[in-house]
N, C-alpha and C positions, 0 to 999 in steps of 0.2 A: 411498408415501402415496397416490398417483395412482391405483394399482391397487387398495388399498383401497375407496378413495372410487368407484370405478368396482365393485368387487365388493358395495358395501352398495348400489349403485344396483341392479344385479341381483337381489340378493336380496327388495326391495322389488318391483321389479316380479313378481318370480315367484309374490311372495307374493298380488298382487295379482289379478293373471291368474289365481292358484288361486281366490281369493275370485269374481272375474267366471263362471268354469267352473261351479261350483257353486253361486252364489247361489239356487239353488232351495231348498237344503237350510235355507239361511240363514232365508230367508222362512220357512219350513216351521218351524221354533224357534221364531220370531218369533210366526204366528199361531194354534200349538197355547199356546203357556205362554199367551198375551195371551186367548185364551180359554177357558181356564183359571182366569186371576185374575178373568174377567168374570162366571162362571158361580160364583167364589166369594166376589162383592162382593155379587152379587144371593141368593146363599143368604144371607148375613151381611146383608142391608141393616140399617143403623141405623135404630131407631125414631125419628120425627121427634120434637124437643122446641122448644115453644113454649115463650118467657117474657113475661109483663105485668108492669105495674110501678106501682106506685103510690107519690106521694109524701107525708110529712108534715109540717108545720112544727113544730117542739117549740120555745115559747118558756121557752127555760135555759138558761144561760151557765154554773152550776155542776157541779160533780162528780155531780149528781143526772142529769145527763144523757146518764149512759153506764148507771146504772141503769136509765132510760124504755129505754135501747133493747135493753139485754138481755131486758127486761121482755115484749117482740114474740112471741121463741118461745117463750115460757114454756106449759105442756101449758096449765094452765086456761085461757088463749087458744085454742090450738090444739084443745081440744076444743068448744068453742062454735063452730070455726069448722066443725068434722067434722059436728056436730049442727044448725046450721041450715040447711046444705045436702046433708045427708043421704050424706057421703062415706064410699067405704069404707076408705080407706087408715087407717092406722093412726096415733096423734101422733108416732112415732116417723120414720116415712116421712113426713110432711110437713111437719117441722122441715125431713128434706133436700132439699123443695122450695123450701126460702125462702131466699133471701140477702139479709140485711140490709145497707145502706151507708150512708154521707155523704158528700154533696157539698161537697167539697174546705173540709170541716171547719168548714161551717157547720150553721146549725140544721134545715138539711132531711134526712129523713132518707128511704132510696127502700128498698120494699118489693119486692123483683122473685120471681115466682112463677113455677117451671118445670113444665110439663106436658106430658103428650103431645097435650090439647085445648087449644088457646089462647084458648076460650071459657071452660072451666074452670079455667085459671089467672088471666085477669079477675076472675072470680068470686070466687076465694080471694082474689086481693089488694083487692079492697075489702070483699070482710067483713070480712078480717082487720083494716086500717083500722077499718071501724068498730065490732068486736067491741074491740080495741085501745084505742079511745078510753073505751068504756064500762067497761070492767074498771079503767083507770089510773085512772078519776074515783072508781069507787068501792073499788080495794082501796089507791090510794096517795093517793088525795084529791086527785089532781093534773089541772087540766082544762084547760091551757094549750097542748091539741094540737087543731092543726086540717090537713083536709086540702086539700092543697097542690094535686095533682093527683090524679083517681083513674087508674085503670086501666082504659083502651080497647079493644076490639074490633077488631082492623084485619080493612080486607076483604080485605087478601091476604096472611096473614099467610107469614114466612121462620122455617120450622125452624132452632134457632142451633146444628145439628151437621148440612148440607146433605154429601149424600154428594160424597167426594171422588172424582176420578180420577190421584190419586196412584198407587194400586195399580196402574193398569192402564200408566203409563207408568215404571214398575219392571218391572213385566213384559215390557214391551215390549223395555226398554233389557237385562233377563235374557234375554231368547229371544235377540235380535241377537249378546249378546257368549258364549253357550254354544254358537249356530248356528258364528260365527267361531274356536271352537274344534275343534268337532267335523270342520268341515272342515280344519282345521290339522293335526289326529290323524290324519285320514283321508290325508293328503297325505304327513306323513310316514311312514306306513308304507304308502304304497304305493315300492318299491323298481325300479317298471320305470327304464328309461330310455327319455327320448321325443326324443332331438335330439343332432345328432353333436356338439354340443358337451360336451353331458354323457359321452359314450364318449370324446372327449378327454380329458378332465379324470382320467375316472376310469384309463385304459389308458396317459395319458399317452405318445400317439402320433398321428399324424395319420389322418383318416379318409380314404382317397382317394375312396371313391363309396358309394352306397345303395341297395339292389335297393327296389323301391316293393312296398306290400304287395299280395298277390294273394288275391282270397279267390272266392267260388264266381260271384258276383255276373259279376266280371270275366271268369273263365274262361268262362262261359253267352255273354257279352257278344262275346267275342275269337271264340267257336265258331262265334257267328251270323253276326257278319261275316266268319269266313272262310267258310263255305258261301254266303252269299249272292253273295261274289265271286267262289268258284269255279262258280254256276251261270251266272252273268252270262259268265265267259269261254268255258265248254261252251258256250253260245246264240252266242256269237261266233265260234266255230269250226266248229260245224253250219252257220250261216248259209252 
């Protein structure tokens, strides 16, 4: 059990030591995917969308006041709102700018307009308010709305879909763990052997010694020094 525990210790570390050898490769996954995602967040940017909001008070307690508020997107509103500010969208398309709501089931009722201008979604929601009020007075006889708040102008306004950086640390976290793969693949199928532990294991015999590598560097190196010494002994001799 000893020797187990002592053989997953090794394995770790070798595993690890391969990862330190290579970490170049690692990085290199890392910052091709990561710009990659970067360069397909900025082709894709989301168009920014502004919302305004306008509120209104409807004084009705009864059933008639789920009427008044369906009443909001109704086209004949919706095209008085196209025609006095001279819009090109369609009634259709600017139904799905509006979202109608209530605050937590009282008689206010909030007009929020989304656009890609947040000047022109001000716009739409207080005409629509007051296109709104004048259509309910004269097509349902009903004049017991007033407006609560209109719909402001901020001067700095926040897009309510602000680009993320989600993608880029998905990317980041795919490059790191495709990198630690690839090096894994690369590790297993190299077959050398680099340490006489490993010629143990595998020949299952003892290593007695090791010739050290010799390559041309060395042999140029060993050439120099011996002629340098042998001219230094010639000069001792002539002396």
């Amino acid at each position: 059990m000893v020797e187990s525990g002592k053989t997953k210790e090794m394995e770790i570390k070798k595993i690890v030591d391969v990862l330190k050898k290579r970490l170049w490769i690692i990085i290199i996954f890392a910052v091709l995917i990561t710009s990659l995602a970067t360069i397909y967040q900025q082709l894709n940017k989301p168009i920014p969308i502004y919302e305004s909001t306008a509120r209104l008070l409807i004084h009705d307690n009864t059933e008639y006041f789920e009427t008044l508020i369906v009443f909001i997107k109704e086209p004949p509103i919706l095209e008085k709102v196209i025609e006095e500010l001279s819009l090109s969208q369609s009634v259709q398309t600017l139904t799905n700018q509006i979202q109608v709501g209530r605050v937590d089931n009282s008689r206010i009722v909030t007009l929020t307009v989304l656009d890609r201008s947040q000047e022109q979604a001000t716009q739409i929601a207080n005409t629509l308010t007051s296109v709104y009020q004048q259509e309910v007075a004269k097509t349902l006889d009903f004049q017991d709305i007033a407006v609560f708040s209109e719909a402001h102008l901020l001067e700095n306004p926040v897009p309510i879909n602000p680009e993320s950086s989600r993608l880029l640390w998905m990317a980041l976290v795919l490059g790191i763990t495709l990198g630690i793969g690839f090096v894994l693949i690369l590790d297993s199928l190299d077959n050398r052997l680099r340490s006489a532990r490993e010629i143990e294991r595998l020949l299952e015999v003892p290593v007695i010694g090791s010739v050290s590598l010799i390559n041309k560097k060395s042999l140029a190196k060993k050439s120099r020094k011996k002629s340098s010494s042998s001219s230094l002994r010639g000069e001792t001799i002539g002396s």
